[in-house]
C-alpha positions in Angstrom: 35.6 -4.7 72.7 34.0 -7.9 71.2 31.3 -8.4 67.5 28.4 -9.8 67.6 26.9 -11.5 64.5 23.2 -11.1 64.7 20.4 -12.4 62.8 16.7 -12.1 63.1 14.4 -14.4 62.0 10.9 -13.3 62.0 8.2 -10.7 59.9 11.7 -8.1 60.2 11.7 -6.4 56.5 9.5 -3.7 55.5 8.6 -2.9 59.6 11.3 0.0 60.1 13.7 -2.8 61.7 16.8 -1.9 59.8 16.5 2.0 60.7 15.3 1.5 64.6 18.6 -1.2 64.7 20.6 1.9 63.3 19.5 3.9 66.0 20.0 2.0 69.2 23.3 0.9 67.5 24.1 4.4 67.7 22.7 5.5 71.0 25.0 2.5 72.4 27.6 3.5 70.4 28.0 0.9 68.2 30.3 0.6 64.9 29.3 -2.0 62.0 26.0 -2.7 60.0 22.1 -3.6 59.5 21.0 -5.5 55.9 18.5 -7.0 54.9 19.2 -10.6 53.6 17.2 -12.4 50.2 15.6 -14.5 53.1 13.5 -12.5 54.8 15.6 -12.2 57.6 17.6 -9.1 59.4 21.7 -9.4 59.3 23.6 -7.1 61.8 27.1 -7.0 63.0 27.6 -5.1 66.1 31.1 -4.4 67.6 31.3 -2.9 71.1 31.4 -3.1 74.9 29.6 -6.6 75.1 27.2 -4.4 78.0 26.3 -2.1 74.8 25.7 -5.1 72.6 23.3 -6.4 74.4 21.6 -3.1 75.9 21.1 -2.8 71.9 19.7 -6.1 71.1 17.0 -6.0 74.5 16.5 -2.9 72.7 15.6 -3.6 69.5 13.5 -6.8 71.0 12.1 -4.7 73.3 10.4 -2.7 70.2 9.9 -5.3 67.5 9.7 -8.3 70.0 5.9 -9.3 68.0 7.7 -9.6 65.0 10.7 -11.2 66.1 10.5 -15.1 66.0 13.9 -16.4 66.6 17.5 -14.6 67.0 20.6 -16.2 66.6 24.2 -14.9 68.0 27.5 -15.9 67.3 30.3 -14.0 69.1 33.2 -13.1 66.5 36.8 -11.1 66.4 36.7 -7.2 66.2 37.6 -5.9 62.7 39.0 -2.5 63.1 37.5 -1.5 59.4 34.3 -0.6 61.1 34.4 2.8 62.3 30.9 3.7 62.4 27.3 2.3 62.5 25.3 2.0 58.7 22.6 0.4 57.3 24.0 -1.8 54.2 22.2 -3.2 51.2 
């Protein structure tokens, strides 16, 4: 398993991007979170089969790739605290 820090630079608030994330974070199978950030921008950390991880993001680009301008990805250590998927504010 591997984390993924994510973050989505783009028109990403108030366009359902936090709840769709949620979703194909779950239907991958996903454990760790979706927020929002003071910015503008989308915040996710996704923790996984690195196959999974990125299924999700192609995903979530596939269906919100007008809005997305730029993502960045840093690959970090697994934290066993996250046992599910949720959107956090």
């Amino acid at each position: 398993m591997i984390a993924k820090h994510i973050i989505f630079k783009g028109r990403v608030q108030g366009v359902g991007f936090r709840y769709t994330s949620y979703r194909e974070a779950k239907r991958n199978q996903l454990t760790g979170w979706v927020r929002n950030l003071p910015d503008g921008t989308v915040e996710m950390l996704a923790q996984g089969q690195a196959k999974d991880i990125d299924d999700c993001i192609n995903d979530i680009k596939e269906s919100f790739g007008r809005y997305i301008r730029e993502t960045q990805i840093n690959e970090l250590p697994c934290n066993p605290r996250y046992t599910s998927f949720n959107i956090t504010y």
